[in-house]
N, C-alpha and C positions, 0 to 999 in steps of 0.2 A: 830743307825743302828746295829753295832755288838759288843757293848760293854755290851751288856744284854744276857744273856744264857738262850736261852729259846726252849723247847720242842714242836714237835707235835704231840699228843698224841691219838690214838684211841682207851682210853679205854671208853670213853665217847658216848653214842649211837648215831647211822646213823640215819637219816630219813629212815621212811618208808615210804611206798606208800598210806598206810591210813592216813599220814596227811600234804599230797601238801602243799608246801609253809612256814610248819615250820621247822623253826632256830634250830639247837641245844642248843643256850645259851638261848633257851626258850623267847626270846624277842620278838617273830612272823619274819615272813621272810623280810630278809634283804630289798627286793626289796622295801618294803612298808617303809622302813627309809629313804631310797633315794629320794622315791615321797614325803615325807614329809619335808625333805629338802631342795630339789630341787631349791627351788629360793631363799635361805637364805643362803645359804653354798656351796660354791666350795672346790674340793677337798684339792687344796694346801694349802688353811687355815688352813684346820680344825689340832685338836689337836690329835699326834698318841697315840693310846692308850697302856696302859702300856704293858709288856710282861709278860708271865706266866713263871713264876719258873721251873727249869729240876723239872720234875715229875719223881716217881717211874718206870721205862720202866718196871722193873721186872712184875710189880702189873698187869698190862696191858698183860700179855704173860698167854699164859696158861701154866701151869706146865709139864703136858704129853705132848708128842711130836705126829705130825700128824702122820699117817700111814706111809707117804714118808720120815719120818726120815729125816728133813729137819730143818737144824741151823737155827733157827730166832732171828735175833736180829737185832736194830735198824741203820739207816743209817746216820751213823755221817758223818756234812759240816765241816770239822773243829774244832775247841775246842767252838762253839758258837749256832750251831744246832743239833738237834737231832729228827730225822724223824722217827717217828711209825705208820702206818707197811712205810716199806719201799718202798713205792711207787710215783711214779713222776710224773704230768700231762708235756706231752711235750709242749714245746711251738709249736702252731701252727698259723701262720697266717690266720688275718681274724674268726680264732674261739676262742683262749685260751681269752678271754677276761673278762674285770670285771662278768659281767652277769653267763658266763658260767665258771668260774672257782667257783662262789660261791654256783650257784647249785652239782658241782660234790663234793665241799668241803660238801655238808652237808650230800650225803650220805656213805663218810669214809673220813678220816684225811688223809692227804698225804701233800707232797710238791706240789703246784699247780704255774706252772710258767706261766708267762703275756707272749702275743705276741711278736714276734721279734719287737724291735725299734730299729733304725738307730742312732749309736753314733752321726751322721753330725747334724742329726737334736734334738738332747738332750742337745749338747754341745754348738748350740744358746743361745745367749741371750733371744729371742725372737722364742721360737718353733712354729711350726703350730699345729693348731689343735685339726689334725691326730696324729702327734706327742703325743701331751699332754693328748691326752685320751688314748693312747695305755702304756705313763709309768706313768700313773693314779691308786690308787689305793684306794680301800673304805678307810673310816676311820678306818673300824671292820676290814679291813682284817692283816691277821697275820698268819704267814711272808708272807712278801713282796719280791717277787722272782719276776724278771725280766731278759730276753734273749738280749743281744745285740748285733746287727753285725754293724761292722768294718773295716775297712781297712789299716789303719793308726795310729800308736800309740798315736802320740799326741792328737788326736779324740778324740781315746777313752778314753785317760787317762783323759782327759776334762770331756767327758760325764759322766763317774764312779766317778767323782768326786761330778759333781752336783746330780749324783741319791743317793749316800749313802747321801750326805746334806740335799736337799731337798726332795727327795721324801723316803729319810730315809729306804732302801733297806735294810733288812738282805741278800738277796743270789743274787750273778748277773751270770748269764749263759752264756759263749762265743758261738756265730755260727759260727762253722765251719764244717756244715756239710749240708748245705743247696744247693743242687742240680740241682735246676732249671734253666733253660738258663740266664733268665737275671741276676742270681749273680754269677756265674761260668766266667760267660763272659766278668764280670769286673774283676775277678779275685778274687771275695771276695768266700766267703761261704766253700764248698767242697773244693776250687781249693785253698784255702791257709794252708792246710796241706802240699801239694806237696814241699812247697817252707819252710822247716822246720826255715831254721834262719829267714824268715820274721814270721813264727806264735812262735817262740820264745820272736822276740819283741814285739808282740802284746800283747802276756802272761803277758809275763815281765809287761809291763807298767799297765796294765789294776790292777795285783797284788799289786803292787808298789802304784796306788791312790785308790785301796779299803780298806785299811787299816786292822781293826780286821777283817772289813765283807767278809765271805767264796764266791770261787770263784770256777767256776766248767767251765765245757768247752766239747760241745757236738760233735762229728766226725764221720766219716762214715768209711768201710775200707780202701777206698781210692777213685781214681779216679773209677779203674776198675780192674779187675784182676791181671795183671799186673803190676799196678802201686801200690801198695799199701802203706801207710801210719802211719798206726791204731797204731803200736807199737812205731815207733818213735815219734809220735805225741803224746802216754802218755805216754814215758818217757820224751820228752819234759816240760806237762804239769805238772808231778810231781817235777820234777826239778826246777821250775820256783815259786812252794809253790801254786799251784790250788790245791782246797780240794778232791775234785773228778774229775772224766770224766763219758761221757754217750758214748758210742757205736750204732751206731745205726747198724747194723751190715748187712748192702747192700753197694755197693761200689754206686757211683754217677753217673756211667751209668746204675744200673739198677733204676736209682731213686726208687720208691715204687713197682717193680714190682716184678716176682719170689717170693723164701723166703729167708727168714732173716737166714743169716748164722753162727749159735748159736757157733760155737767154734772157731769162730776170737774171739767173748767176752772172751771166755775161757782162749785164749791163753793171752788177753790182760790184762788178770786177774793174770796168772802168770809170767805175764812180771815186773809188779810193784805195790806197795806197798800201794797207795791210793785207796779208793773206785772206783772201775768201778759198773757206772749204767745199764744196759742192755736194749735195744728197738730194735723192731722189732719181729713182729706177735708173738702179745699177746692180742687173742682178748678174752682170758677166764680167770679166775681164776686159771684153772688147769695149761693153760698156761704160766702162770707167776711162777707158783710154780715149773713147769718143766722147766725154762728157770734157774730159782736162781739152783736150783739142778744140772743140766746138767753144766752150766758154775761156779758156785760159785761167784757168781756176788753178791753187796752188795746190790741192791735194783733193781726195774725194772720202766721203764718208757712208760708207756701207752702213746700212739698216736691215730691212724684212729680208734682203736679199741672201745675208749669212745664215739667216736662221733653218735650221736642220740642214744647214752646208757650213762647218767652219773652214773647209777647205777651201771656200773660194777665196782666203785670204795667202794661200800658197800661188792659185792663180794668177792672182792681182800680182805678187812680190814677182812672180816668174814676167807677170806683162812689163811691166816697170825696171826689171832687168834686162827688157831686150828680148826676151824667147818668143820662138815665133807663134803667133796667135792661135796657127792652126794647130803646133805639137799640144798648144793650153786646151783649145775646145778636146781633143781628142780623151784629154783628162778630167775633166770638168764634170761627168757624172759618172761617179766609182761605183764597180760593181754591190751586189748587196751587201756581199760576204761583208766587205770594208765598211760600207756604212755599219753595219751591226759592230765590229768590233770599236768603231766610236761612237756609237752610242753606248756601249759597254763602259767604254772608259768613261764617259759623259758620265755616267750613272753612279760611277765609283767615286769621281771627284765632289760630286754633289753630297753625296751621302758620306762621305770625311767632310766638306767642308762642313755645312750643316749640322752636322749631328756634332763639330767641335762647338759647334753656339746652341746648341740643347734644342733643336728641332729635333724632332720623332723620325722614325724612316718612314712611317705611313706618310704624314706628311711631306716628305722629300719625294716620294716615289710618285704619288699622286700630282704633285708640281711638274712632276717631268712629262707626264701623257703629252701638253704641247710639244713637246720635241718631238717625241715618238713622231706624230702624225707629221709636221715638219722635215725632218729623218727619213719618213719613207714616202715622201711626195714622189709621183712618178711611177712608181713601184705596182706593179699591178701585183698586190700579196693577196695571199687566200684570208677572207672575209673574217675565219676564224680563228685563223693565230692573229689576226691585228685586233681582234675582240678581246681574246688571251690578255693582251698588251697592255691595252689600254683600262680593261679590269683590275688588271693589278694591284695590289696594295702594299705587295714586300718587295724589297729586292730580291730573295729567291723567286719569287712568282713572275719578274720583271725576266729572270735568265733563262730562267723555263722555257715561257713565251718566244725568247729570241732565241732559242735551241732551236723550236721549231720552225722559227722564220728559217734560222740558217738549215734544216735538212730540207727545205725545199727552195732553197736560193739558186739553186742552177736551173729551174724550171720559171722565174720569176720572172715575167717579158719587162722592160724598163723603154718609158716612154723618154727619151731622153730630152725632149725639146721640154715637157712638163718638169722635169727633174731640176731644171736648171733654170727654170722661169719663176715667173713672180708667186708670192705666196706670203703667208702673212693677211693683217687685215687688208681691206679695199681692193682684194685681187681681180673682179670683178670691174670694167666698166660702169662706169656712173655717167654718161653725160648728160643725164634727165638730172642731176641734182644739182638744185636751184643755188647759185653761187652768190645768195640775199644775206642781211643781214639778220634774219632771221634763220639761218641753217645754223650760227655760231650762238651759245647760249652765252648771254653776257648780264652784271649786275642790272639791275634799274635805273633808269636816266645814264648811263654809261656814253651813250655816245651824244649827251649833248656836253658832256663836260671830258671832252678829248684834250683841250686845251690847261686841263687842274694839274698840278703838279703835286696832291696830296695824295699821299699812300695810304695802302691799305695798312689794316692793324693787322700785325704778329696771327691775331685768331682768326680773321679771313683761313689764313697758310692752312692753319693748325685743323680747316673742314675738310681736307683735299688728304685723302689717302690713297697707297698706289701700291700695287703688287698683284 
């Protein structure tokens, strides 16, 4: 897990759009080794492959500096990772998964983290599933970054133990920043900031069974205006030996809505000592490079903004290497043709991955409609092949459909400023929503005992399902 020091390094070429489906390690695309393995090889057998040596990061950088006069350098986990350019896929439920972390890995290098999993159900004997496909990871991938949420120390110090062993982890991410009614309302996610001596011991322990392997720990600014968190939460987490933190920099009543309030990162930046990661509205290149500038943040971590764009992760690696922003925007929304053949590939990686842990294709194909519509944001497409699409139920039915997107892709007008903007939940303005403690759904008497330092039970965890 983390007794290997190994780099990720972009100086090695992204995929381009002229050639859908291939790998960078030149082996052809991953998805077609899964189909081939498929009925000979489950994940947890197989053998991890070695790790690669710290490379040159110098070698990798350009020597002039962009026009923004912007420090680049790499974002260290610890004395065991090294992330170039410094970019972060978030974990997102229901999307960060094997299929779509390795399409965004192939068009720029970053740290790419798996779906939130539930320590209750990792720390089994006998996991479900759902479980085992979400802390599942290819044989090729590298590093193996996984998000977990918790509630309870012994859990998770259970769970971190069996992921660094067997599923052989380099990086595990804490959630504590996840805002949705049904984890606030057990008290897990956002709402265990508030109660700093309970997410001290969660630190603590989680620290404590990961051993060399770097540990990071994702937050929001708090509940809600008033409540806030953000600072004592990463001095907490520096305190306790996590290698970083991420920011996501909206408090948990406005869950995704408004905008990301860039100098909480700032300030959380000159509060302490360890790497802060920065998220929240970054849906461009330029954006990220104005967000590390503005706050001085060590890295940024992409969310809604990759979704039905994995390319904006070749942007980012081109911003971060110095290319001029203006040759990036000019790239930044691909013709259709292109999008359809990743989404093709999309389609193809899912349905090997998936159907190797005995999901149906109905069910795989049906998962994907969110992409679809993600995919063709922007897109002025005819009303009836995007019905075609999203009807679907087979993957022959899914090729059909985009047969006929592509005979009429040259007629397709592309809003380009829409294609590359925000999308995802909360896209939308909200400044009518009430930033009270009553927008955040939270246990009962919750906030008169902020000061308890007793945890929830294991079965709190075990009511919170996600996908």
């Amino acid at each position: 897990g983390g007794d290997e020091t190994f780099s990720v390094d972009g100086s090695r070429s992204a995929r381009s759009f002229g050639a859908p489906g291939k790998a960078r390690n030149g082996r052809g695309a991953v998805c077609s080794q899964c189909a081939a393995r498929r009925k000979v090889r489950q994940l947890r057998g197989t053998q991890r492959i070695l790790r690669t040596p710290v490379m040159n990061l110098a070698a990798s950088m350009h020597a002039s500096a962009a026009p923004d006069t912007l420090q680049r350098s790499a974002l260290r986990l610890g004395s065991t990772m090294s992330i170039w350019p410094p970019v972060v896929l978030a974990p997102m439920a229901g999307i960060t998964s094997y299929p779509f972390r390795s399409l965004c890995r192939e068009f720029g290098a970053g740290l790419y983290v798996s779906e939130m999993v539930l320590a209750s159900g990792v720390a089994r004997d006998h996991a479900c599933r759902k479980t085992s496909v979400i802390s599942s990871f290819h044989e090729l991938e590298s590093p193996r970054s996984v998000q977990l949420y918790g509630v309870n120390a012994e859990t998770l110090s259970r769970a971190t133990e069996r992921l660094v062993a067997e599923q052989r982890v380099d990086h595990i991410d804490l959630n504590f920043g996840c805002p949705v009614r049904k984890v606030t309302r057990c008290g897990g996610g956002a709402s265990i900031p508030a109660r700093p001596r309970v997410l001290r011991k969660l630190v603590r322990a989680v620290v404590s069974a990961a051993g060399s392997v770097p540990v990071t720990a994702k937050f929001r600014i708090g509940l809600t205006d008033h409540l806030t968190t953000s600072l004592d939460s990463g001095k907490i987490c520096e305190e306790e030996g996590l290698a970083a933190v991420s920011l996501h920099a909206r408090t948990a009543a406005q869950l995704y809505d408004g905008n990301a309030n860039w100098d909480a990162i700032a300030e959380l930046v000159g509060a302490i000592s360890i790497p802060v990661i920065g998220n929240g509205d970054i849906w461009t290149a330029d954006d990220a490079l104005k967000m590390m500038k503005h706050t001085k943040c060590a890295g940024v971590m992409i969310g809604r903004g990759c979704l039905g764009r994995p390319w904006l992760f070749r942007d980012l690696a081109r911003a971060f290497d110095g290319d001029s922003l203006d040759s990036i925007r000019q790239d930044s929304a691909p013709p259709l043709a292109s999008v359809i053949a990743v989404m093709r590939d999309h389609l193809t990686r899912s349905l090997a991955w998936f159907g190797m842990h005995g999901q149906s294709e109905h069910s795989v194909v049906c998962s994907m409609r969110k992409h679809w519509k993600w995919y063709l944001t922007g897109f002025d497409t005819n009303p009836r092949d995007l019905g075609r699409l999203m009807e679907a139920t087979s993957a022959d039915a899914v090729h059909r459909a985009l047969d006929c997107l592509s005979a009429s892709a040259a007629a397709v007008r592309l809003n380009a400023s829409a294609a590359i903007g925000p999308r995802g939940k909360g896209i939308a303005p909200s400044s009518s929503r009430s930033s009270t403690f009553n927008s955040v759904s939270l246990p009962a008497g919750f906030l008169q005992t902020l000061d308890d330092d007793v945890e929830l039970p294991p079965s709190a965890e075990g009511r919170v399902e996600f996908g």
